[in-house]
Legacy VTK file of the C-alpha trace (Angstrom):
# vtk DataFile Version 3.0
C-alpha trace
ASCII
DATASET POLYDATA
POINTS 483 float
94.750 87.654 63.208
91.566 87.165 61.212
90.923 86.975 57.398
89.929 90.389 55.779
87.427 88.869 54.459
85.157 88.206 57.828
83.776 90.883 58.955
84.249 91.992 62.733
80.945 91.416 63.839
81.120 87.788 62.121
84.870 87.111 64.603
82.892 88.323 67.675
80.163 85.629 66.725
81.776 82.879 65.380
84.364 83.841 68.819
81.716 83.455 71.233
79.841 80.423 69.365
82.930 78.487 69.529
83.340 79.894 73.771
79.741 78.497 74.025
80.504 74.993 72.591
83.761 74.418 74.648
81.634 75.593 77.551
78.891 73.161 76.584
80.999 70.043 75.950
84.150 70.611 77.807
83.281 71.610 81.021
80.236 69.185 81.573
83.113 66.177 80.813
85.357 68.021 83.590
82.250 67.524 85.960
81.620 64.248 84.983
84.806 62.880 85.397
86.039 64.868 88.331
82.411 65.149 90.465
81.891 61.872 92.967
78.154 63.130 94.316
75.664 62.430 91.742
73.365 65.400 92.755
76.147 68.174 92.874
77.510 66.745 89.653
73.677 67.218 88.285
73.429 70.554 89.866
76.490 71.388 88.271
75.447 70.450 84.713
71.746 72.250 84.856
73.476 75.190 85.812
75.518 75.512 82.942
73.056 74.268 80.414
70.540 77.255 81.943
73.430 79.779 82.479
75.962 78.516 80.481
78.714 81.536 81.003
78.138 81.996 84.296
77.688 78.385 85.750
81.115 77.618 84.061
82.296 80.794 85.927
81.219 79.678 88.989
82.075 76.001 88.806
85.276 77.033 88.345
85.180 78.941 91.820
83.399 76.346 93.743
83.166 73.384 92.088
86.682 72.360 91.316
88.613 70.226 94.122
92.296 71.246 93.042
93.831 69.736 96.149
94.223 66.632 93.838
98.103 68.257 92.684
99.361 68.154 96.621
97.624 64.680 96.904
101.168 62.810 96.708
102.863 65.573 98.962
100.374 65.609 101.802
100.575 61.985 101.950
104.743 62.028 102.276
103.555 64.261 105.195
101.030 62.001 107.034
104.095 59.044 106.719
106.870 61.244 107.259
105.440 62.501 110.872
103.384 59.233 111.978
106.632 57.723 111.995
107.626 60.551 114.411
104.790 59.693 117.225
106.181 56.247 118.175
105.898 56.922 122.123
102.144 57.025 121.289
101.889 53.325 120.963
102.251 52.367 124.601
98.749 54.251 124.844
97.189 53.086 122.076
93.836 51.125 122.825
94.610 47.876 120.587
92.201 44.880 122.075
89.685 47.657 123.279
88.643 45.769 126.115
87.271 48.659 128.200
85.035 49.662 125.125
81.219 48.625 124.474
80.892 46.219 121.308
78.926 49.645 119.503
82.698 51.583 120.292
84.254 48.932 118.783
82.351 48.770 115.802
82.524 52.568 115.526
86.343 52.489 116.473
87.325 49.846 113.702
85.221 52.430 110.824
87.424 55.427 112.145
90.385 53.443 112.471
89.876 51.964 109.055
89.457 56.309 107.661
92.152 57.554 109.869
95.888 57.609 110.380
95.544 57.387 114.179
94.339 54.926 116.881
92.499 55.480 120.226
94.494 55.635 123.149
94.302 55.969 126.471
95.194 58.363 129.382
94.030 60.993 127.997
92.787 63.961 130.730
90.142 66.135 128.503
87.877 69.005 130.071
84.907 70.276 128.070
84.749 73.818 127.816
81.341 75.366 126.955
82.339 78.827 127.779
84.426 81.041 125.404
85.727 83.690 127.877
86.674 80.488 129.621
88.256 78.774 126.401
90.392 82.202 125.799
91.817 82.523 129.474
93.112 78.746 128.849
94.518 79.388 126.095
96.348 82.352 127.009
97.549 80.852 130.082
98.957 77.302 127.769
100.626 80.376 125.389
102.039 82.093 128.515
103.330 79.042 130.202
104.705 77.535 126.715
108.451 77.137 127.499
109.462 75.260 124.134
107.366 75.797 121.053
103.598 77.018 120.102
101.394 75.904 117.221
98.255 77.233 116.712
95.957 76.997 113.271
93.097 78.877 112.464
89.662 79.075 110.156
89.105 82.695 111.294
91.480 85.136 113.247
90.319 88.597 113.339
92.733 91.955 113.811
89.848 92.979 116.264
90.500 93.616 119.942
90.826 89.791 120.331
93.075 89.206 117.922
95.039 91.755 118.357
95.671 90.906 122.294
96.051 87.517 121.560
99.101 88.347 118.669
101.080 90.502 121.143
101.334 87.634 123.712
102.607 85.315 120.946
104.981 88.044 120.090
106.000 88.366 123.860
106.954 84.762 123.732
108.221 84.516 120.565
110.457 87.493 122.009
111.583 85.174 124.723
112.680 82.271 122.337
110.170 80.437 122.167
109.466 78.847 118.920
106.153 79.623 116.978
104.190 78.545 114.095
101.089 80.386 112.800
99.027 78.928 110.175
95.721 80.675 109.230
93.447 79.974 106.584
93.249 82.841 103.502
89.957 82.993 103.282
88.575 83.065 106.279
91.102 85.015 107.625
91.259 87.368 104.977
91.223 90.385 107.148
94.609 89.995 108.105
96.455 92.603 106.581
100.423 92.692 105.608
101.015 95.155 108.830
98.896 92.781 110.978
101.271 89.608 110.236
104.516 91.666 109.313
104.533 92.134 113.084
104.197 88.729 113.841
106.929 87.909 111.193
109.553 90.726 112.667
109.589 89.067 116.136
110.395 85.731 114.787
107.221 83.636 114.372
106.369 81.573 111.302
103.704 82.556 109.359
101.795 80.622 107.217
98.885 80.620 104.613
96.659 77.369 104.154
94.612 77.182 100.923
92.976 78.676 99.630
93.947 82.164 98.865
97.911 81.385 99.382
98.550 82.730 95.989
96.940 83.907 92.981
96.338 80.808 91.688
94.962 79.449 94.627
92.618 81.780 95.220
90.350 80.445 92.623
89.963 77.414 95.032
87.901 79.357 97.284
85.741 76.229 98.075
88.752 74.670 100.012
88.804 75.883 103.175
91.013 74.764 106.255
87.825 74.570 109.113
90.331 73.717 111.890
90.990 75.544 114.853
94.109 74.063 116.539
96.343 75.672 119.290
99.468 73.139 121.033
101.997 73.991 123.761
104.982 72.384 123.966
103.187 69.413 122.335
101.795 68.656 125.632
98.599 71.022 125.865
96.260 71.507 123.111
92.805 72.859 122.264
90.370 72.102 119.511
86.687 72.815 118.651
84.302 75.037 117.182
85.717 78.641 118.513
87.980 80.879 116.459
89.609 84.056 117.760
88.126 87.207 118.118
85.512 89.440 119.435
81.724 88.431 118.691
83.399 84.522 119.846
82.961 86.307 123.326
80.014 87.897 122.875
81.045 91.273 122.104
79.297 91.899 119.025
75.625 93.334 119.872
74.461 92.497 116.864
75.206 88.805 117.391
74.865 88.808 121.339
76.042 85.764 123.615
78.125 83.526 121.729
77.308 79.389 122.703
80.476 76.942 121.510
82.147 73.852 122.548
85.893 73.460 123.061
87.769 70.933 124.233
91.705 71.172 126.334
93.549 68.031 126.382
96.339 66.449 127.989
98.165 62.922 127.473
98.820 61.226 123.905
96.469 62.581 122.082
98.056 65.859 121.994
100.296 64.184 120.147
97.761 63.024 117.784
96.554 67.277 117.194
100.251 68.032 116.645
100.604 65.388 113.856
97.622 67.277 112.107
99.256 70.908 112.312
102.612 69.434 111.289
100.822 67.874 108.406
98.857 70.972 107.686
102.336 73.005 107.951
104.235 70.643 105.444
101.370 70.520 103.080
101.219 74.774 103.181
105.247 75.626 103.728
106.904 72.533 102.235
108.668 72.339 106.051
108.862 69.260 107.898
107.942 69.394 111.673
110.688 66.175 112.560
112.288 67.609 115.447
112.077 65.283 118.446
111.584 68.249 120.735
108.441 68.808 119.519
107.070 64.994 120.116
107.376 64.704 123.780
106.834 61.327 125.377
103.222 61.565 126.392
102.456 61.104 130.029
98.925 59.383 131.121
97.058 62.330 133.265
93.401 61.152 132.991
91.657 57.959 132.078
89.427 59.315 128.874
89.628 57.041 125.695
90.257 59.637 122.675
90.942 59.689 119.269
91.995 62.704 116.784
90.817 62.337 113.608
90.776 64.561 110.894
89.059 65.016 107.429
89.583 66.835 103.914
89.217 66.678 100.493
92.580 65.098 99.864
91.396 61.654 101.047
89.880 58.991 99.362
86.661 58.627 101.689
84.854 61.240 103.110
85.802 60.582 106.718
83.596 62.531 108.645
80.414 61.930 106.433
80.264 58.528 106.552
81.570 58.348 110.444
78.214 60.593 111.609
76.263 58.122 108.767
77.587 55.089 110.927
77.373 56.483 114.283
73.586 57.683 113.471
72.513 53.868 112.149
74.696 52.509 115.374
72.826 54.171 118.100
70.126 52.305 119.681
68.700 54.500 122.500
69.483 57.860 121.481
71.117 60.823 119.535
72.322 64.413 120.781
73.408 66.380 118.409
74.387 69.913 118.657
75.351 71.820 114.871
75.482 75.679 114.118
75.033 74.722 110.488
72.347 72.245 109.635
71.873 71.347 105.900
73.200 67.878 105.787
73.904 65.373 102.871
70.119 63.363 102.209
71.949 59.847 103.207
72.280 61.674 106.949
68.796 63.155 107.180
67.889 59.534 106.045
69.974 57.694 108.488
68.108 60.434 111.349
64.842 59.801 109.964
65.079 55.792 110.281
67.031 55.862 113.692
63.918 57.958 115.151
61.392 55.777 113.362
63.536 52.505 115.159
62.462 53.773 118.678
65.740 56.026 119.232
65.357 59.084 120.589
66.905 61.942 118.270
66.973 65.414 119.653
68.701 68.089 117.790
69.509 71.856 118.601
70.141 73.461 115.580
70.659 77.203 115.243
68.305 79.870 115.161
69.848 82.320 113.504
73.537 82.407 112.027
76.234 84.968 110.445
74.472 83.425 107.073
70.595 83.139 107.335
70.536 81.107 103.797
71.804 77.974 105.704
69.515 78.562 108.339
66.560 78.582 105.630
67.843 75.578 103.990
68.179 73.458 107.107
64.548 74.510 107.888
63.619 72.746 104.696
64.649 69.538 106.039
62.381 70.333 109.310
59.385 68.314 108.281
60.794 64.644 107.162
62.412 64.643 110.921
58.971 65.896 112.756
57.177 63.568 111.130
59.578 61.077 112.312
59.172 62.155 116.089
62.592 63.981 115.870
63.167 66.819 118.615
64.141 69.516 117.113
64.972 73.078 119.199
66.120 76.554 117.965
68.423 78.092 119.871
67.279 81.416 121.088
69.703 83.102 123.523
72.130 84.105 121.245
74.039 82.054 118.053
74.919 79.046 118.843
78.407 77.180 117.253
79.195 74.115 118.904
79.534 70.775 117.023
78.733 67.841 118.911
77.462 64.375 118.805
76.780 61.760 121.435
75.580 58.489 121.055
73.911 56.304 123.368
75.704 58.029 126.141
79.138 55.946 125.550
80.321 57.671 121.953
80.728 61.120 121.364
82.675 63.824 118.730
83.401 67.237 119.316
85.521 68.965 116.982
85.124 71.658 113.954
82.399 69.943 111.315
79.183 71.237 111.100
76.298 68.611 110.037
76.179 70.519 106.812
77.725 68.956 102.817
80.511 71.438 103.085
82.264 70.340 106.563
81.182 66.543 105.381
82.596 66.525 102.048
84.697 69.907 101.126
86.582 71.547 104.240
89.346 70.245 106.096
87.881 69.439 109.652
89.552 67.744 112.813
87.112 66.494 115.400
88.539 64.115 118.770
86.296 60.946 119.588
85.828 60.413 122.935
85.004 57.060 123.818
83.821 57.719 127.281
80.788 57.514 128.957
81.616 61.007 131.514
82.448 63.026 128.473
79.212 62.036 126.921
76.944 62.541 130.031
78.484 66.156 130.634
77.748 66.633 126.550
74.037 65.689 127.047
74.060 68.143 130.773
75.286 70.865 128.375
72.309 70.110 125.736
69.437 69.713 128.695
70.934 73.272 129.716
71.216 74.851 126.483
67.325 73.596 125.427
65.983 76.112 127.985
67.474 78.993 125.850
65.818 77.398 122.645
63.300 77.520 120.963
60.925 74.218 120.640
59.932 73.436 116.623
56.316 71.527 116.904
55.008 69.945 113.971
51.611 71.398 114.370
53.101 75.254 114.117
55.399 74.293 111.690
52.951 73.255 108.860
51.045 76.815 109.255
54.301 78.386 108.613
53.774 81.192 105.867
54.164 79.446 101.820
56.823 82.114 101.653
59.250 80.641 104.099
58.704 77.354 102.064
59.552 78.984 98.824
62.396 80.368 100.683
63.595 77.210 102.074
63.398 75.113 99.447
65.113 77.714 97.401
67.935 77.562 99.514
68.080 74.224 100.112
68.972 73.786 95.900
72.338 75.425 97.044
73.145 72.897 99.895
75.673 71.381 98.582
78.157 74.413 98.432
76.546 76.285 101.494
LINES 1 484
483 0 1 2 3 4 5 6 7 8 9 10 11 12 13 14 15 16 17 18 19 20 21 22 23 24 25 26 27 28 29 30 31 32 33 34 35 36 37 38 39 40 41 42 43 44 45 46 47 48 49 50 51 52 53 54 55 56 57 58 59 60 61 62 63 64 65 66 67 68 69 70 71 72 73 74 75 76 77 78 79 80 81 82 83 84 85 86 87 88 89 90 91 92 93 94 95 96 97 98 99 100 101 102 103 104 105 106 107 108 109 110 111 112 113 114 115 116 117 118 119 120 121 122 123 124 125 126 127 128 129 130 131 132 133 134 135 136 137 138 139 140 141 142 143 144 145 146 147 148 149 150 151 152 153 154 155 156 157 158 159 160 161 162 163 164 165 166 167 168 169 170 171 172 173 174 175 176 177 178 179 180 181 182 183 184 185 186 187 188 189 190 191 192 193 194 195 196 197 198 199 200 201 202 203 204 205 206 207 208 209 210 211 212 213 214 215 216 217 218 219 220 221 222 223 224 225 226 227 228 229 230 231 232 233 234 235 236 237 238 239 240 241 242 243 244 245 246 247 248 249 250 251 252 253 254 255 256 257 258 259 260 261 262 263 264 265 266 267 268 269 270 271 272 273 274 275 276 277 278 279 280 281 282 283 284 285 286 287 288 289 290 291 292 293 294 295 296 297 298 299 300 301 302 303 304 305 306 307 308 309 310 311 312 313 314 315 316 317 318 319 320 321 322 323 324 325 326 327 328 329 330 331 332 333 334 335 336 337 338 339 340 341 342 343 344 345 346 347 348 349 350 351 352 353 354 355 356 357 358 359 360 361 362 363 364 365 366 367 368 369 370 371 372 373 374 375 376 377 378 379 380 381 382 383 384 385 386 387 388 389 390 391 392 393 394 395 396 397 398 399 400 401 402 403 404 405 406 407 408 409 410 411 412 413 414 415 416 417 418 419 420 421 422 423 424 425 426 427 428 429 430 431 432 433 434 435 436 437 438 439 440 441 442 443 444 445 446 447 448 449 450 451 452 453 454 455 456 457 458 459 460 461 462 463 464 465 466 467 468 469 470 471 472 473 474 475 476 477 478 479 480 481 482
């Protein structure tokens, strides 16, 4: 209650004066204490200073990293189910004396960021084709005899989705045991009848922040990137395809869908399933310890692979400063292959002085994307890497959404990140290493094939582009770091 002797109009002012100075002091020492990136935590500031009401709204979305609470929890999980892969270690890669001195180098940083280690025997086929990517992974889910695990960014109730639900409910029908983990804001479009189905035939479902409750869903800038699906903990897939209908080129409005998956075999499946079962714990509280699901990995091929993974929970931005190193390591040349371009400044940097060294860079980037302000903010990065003699193509034939790196034919990535601040520093990504010359010379076929459907950016054309694209680059490239 307020004193009869203020007026009401004097409450509502003196009320909103004193909202204006907590939002003015208090949330700018949140920022400052909590923000690690001294541009975002400047961005962050200005915003509120020029909007003070509705930065602080807004920060609050996107700018708060509340995984901090499960910190403790999530790390119980990593020990709790490394301890669990000890049949691993007979693979493991520990003198590295089939790798190059730049693997090593680049092995010791990941090993140093990660809770795994390279091994060996692993049998991994690149799958460029997403019709292709489905019928494999319908055929691991039919021939599944044990347990399934599969984790997803996006899952749609489309045709696709649909299909693919029913088998697991088939199986699931059969015995078999299965965990679904999805992520609740990219999947947001499945609906209580969609998953009550799923639930009713006796498979696990699960929602991965954010959007797992109400509180959660204010951390809408957390978002679980990875796209995980394990059989018996002896197949699994990872990459840059979700599940549903325009990722097989059945939307017209998108057209012909281009992405890179990968289907493994050997001891680094194990590696995968340690992630969900991580993932799992940190979203259900369940631990993932029985042995049935860790089989003893058997050596089918002779690819050197690692499973990494990265998130806002961990000390070091894994993935950032991994591409950073990998970038500065190269000495011949780069491939790089990203649906989303807007990367931190240290990586256009690091691309910049590699091509100005004498290494070839070539990226395809591209050309259009389900959100054309990160394709207008990656375009504002377009003239730094010309000028440095960096190839840079469009790609033209339809939207393209692999994520792939190769370096100097011997080192390459494949996984879920995007070159772009928010698979680099926000989103939980997983990504396998491949230390393997094959596996990089098939990545850099794929990129000689996929350049013919692109578009060629020449530095000549690109100056005489319209001022209005600039303005609307540079525009969007002051959002970068939550794009």
């Amino acid at each position: 209650m307020f004193s009869p002797n203020i007026s009401f109009d004097t409450f509502w002012t003196l009320l909103i004066s004193g909202g204006y100075l907590l939002t003015m002091v208090l949330i700018p020492w949140v920022i400052i204490l909590k923000k690690r990136h001294t541009v975002s935590t400047i961005a962050w500031i200005m915003a509120i200073v020029i909007l003070p009401y509705i930065g602080a709204f807004f920060f609050l979305v996107f700018g708060v990293n509340r995984v901090q609470r499960r910190t403790a929890r999530k790390l119980d999980a990593n020990l709790t189910m490394q301890r669990l892969l000890p049949g691993v270690a007979a693979y493991q890669l520990i003198s590295g004396e089939r790798l190059t001195a730049q693997q090593q180098r680049l092995m010791q940083l990941a090993n140093r960021l990660s809770d795994t280690l390279p091994t060996q025997g692993n049998q991994i086929e690149l799958l460029p084709d997403t019709n292709r990517t489905l019928a494999l992974i319908e055929q691991a889910i039919e021939s599944a005899q044990n347990s399934l695990h599969l984790e997803y960014y996006i899952w749609r109730p489309d045709k696709t989705g649909t299909r693919l639900r029913d088998m697991l409910i088939a199986k699931a029908k059969e015995g078999i045991k299965i965990r679904f983990l999805y992520d609740g804001i990219g999947s947001i479009h499945l609906r209580k009848k969609f998953l009550n189905s799923m639930r009713d035939a006796g498979i696990q479902v699960a929602a991965f922040l954010p959007g797992a409750s109400v509180r959660e869903r204010w951390s809408v800038n957390l978002r679980n990137h990875r796209k995980i699906v394990i059989a018996d903990g002896r197949v699994g897939f990872t990459g840059g395809m979700n599940i549903g209908d325009e990722y097989l080129g059945r939307n017209r409005n998108i057209g012909y869908w281009r992405d890179t998956h990968l289907r493994m075999e050997g001891p680094c499946v194990l590696q995968l399933q340690q992630v969900f079962a991580e993932d799992w714990y940190y979203a259900t509280g369940e631990e993932l310890t029985h042995p049935d699901l860790y089989p003893a990995p058997e050596a089918s091929g002779n690819v050197a692979a690692q499973v990494v993974v990265g998130g806002p929970d961990q000390s070091e931005s894994l993935f950032h400063m991994l591409m950073f190193a990998a970038i500065n390591e190269a000495q011949h040349r780069i491939t790089i292959e990203t649906s989303y371009f807007v990367p931190p400044d240290s990586v256009v940097t690091a691309l910049v002085a590699a091509a100005l060294r004498g290494v070839r860079v070539r990226l395809l980037l591209a050309g259009k994307a389900n959100y054309i302000w990160t394709v207008l903010a990656g375009r504002s990065y377009y003239d730094s890497l010309l000028h440095a003699g960096i190839e840079i193509h469009e790609y033209a034939r339809g939207l393209l959404h692999s994520k792939t790196m190769t370096i100097d034919g011997d080192w390459s990535l494949v996984g879920t990140p995007n070159l772009d601040s928010r698979s680099l520093l926000l989103n939980f990504e997983n990504a396998v290493i491949m230390y393997d010359s094959r596996i990089a010379a098939l990545l850099e076929e794929h990129y000689v094939r996929d350049v013919r459907d692109a578009i060629p950016i020449r530095l000549a054309e690109w100056e005489k582009r319209p001022l209005v694209h600039k303005l609307a680059e540079n525009t969007c490239r002051l959002f970068s770091p939550v794009l």
